[in-house]
Residue, then its C-alpha position, 0 to 999 in steps of 0.5 A: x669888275x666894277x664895269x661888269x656890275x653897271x652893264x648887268x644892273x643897267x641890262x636888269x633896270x632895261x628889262x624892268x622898264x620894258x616889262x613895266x611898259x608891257x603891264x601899262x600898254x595891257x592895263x590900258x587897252x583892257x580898260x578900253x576894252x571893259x569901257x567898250x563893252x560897259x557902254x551899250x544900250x538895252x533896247x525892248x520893243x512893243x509894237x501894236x500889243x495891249x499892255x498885259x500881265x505878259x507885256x508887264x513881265x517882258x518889261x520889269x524883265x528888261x529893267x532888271x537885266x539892265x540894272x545888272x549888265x550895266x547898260x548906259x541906258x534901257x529903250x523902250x520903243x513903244x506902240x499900244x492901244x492902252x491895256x490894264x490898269x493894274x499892269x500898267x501900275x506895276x510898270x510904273x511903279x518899276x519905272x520910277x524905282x529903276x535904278x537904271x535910266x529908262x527912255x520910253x520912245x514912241x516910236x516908229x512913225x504912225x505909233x501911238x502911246x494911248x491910255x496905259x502908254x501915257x503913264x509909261x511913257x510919262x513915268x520915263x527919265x527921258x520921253x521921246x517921240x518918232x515924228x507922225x505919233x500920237x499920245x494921250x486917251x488915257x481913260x483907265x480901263x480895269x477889270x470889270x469895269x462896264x463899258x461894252x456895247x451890250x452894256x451902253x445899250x442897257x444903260x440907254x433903255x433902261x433910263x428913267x422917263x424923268x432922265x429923259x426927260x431932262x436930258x432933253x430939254x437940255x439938249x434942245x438947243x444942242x445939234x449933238x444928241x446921239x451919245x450919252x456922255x462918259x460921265x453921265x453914265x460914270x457910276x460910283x466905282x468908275x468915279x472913284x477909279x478915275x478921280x485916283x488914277x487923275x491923282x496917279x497920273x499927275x504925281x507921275x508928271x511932278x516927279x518927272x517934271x512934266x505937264x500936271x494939267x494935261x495929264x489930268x485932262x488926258x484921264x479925264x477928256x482923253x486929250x490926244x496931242x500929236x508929238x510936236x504939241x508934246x514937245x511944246x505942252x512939255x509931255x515929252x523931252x524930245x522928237x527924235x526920227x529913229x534910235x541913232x537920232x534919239x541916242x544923239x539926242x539924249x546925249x550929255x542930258x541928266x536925269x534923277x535916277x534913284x535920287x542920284x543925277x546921271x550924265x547919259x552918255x548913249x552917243x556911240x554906245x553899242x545897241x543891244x536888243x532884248x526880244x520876248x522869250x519864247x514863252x512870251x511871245x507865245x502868251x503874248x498871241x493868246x492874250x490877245x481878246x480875239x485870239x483868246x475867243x477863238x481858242x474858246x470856239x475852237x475848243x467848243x468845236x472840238x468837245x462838239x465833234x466829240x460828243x457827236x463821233x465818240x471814240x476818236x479822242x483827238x478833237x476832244x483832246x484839241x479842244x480841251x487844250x484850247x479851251x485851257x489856254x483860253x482861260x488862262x487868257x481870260x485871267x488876264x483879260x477884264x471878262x465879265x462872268x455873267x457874259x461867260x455864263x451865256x456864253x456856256x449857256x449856249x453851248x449847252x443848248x447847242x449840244x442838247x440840241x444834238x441829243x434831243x431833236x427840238x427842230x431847231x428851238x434850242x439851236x436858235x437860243x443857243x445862237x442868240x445866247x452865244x452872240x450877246x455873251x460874245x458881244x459882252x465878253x469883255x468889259x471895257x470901252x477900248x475897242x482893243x480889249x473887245x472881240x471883234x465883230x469879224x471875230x463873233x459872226x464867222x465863229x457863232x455862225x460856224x458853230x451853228x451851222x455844225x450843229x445844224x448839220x449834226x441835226x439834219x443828218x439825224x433827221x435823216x437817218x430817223x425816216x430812214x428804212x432800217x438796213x440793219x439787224x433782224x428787221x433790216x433783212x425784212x424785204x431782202x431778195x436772196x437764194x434758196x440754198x436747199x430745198x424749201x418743203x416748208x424748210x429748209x436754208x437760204x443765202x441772204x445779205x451774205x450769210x446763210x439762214x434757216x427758213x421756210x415757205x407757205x410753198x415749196x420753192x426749189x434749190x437755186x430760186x430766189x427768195x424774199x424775206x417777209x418776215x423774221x421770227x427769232x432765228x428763222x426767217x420766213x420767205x417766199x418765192x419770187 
């Protein structure tokens, strides 16, 4: 009996054991597997785009998703020309707060951080470079400040003689005299704006632990520096030939993130990419300075041709759709309203031109009118944020040429002899249905008529119409 109770306690202390191994062989691989699925790395990208309201919302996106999937890191592989102040400010100010470690990478070869992509890439934990890119040039541009072409122009004309006068002198010696300095023509706002974003851009540096004076120069010289001039100046962390390259790199570095010292832990982790949305990249391409002008000429075309061919109702539709999509472009764009005034002033003088025929006058101001606030559009001295000249031309010029069209064929039809109506059958051959003695019926232009002769004419002669009186026409014979 006793023999009997150890082997069923030894069978039951059997079956603990190898239930228990079980549980701790499943513990273990599913703690691997949550280990294995924690450790990836979010990764966005924006290759050649202004930095937008859309471009700011795609970023501060990413950031909150990686703050609640537990990513290792977040990525950001950065190309920009520059882009708005105020996006940028918001970028930045997520950036520094993220509670995630964000590397800003720009990246690939022949990339570029330039104006607004020096404060992101200086508000990163880890700031990395791709070998052959550049950083730097990170004059503020905001909405309406001056710096377009028309507007430098102005400003040269309309200097006083005792400015010019100095300046001269002072540039006796010099062999440089093409170009009034950015800071001759600063005014008082662009001062301001400038001397507080060189006190943004430097506090960025401290807290990141960077390069305080070429920071401030890249504001206010717009100094450039290639990515192993950043590595040495101490811009960036790191030059890393792709994202493989970076995540080993940045392997094992600490990082401050949210008052909190985080070890990276990025070799190996799982690379996970996070595209725009749909909606995105769809304002992502009207956002865009010459997209949006266009969607302006196409819209303008569209209310055009349905000013001129009444009834049809599609171009009118297309060109309103466009024309709204254009203004939400212009929201987010630094436009100047005077530019838009001329712009609208144009096209005004442009459709009048089609209702009152002035051989050419008003289409000839509404074409200068077009072209300057073209070239006024937008206020910014990047050339990205300007429409381009390959843009205004063909789009100014095809406008014109439609009106032209529009009027010439209105020429035409005024010397024109009239075909239609009771005087478009004056001159008209047709057939004598009955007997004319002085009256009588006759077939012309397809329909049948009262008529009479100062003649008899007989049935089946051909007649033709001299006169029209009332419903009776008057005819004689060929």
């Amino acid at each position: 009996m006793r023999v009997l109770t150890c082997q069923r306690f030894h069978r039951r202390w059997n079956w603990h054991v190898m239930i228990s191994g079980i549980a701790a062989t499943l513990t273990i691989v599913a703690a691997g597997w949550a280990s294995a699925e924690a450790a990836h790395v979010n990764v966005i990208e924006l290759d050649n785009q202004i930095i937008s309201p859309v471009t700011q919302q795609y970023i501060l996106d990413a950031v909150d998703r990686s703050e609640q999937d537990g990513a290792v890191c977040l990525v950001l592989m950065l190309d920009t020309p520059g882009g708005l102040l105020e996006s940028t400010r918001a970028i930045v100010k997520r950036l520094m707060n993220a509670k995630v470690p964000v590397a800003v990478y720009v990246a690939p070869s022949g990339s570029r951080a330039g104006s607004a992509g020096v404060f992101i890439t200086l508000a990163a934990h880890v700031a990395a470079m791709a070998p052959s890119t550049n950083i730097g040039a990170a004059h503020p541009v905001v909405v309406g400040e001056g710096g377009g072409p028309v507007k430098k122009l102005v400003r040269r004309i309309t200097r006083s003689a005792d400015e010019d006068k100095t300046k001269s002198r002072d540039r006796k010696d010099s062999e440089n005299v093409e170009e009034i300095t950015e800071e001759e023509s600063r005014d008082p706002m662009s001062e301001k704006i400038i001397n507080d974003t060189v006190a943004w851009v430097t506090t960025i540096a401290k807290a990141r632990g960077r390069n305080e004076a070429w920071a401030a120069k890249a504001v206010t010289e717009s100094f450039s520096v290639t990515e192993t001039e950043a590595v040495a100046e101490h811009i960036v962390d790191v030059v890393a030939s792709d994202l493989p390259d970076l995540l080993a790199n940045i392997q094992g570095r600490t990082v401050e993130v949210a008052g909190v010292r985080v070890e990276l832990q990025t070799a190996g982790a799982q690379i996970v990419r996070l595209p725009m949305s749909k909606r995105q990249e769809f304002l992502s391409i009207i956002t865009n300075p010459n997209i949006a002008y266009l969607l302006m000429m196409l819209g303008t075309l569209g209310l055009i041709f349905e000013f001129t061919h009444p009834g049809i109702g599609f171009p009118g539709i297309a060109g309103l759709i466009c024309l709204l999509l254009a203004l939400y472009a212009f929201q987010t764009l630094p436009v100047s309203y005077a530019a838009l005034a001329l712009i609208v002033l144009g096209l005004l003088l442009l459709i009048a031109e089609i209702k009152v025929i002035s051989y050419g006058l008003l289409t000839l101001g509404g074409v200068v009118c077009l072209t300057l606030g073209s070239l006024m559009l937008f206020e910014s001295p990047d050339a990205n944020l300007q429409v381009s000249l390959r843009v205004i031309v063909p789009g100014v010029a095809t406008i014109a040429a439609i009106i032209l069209l529009v009027v010439q064929r209105a020429l035409k039809a005024q010397v024109q002899p009239v075909t239609t109506g009771a005087q478009g059958l004056v001159g008209n051959v047709g057939i004598a249905s009955t007997d004319l003695n002085p009256s009588g019926q006759v077939f012309v232009h397809g329909e049948l008529w009262e008529a009479s002769s100062a003649r008899p004419i007989q049935q089946g002669e051909k007649v033709r119409v001299i006169r029209v009186d009332g419903l009776q026409l008057l005819v004689e014979k060929l």
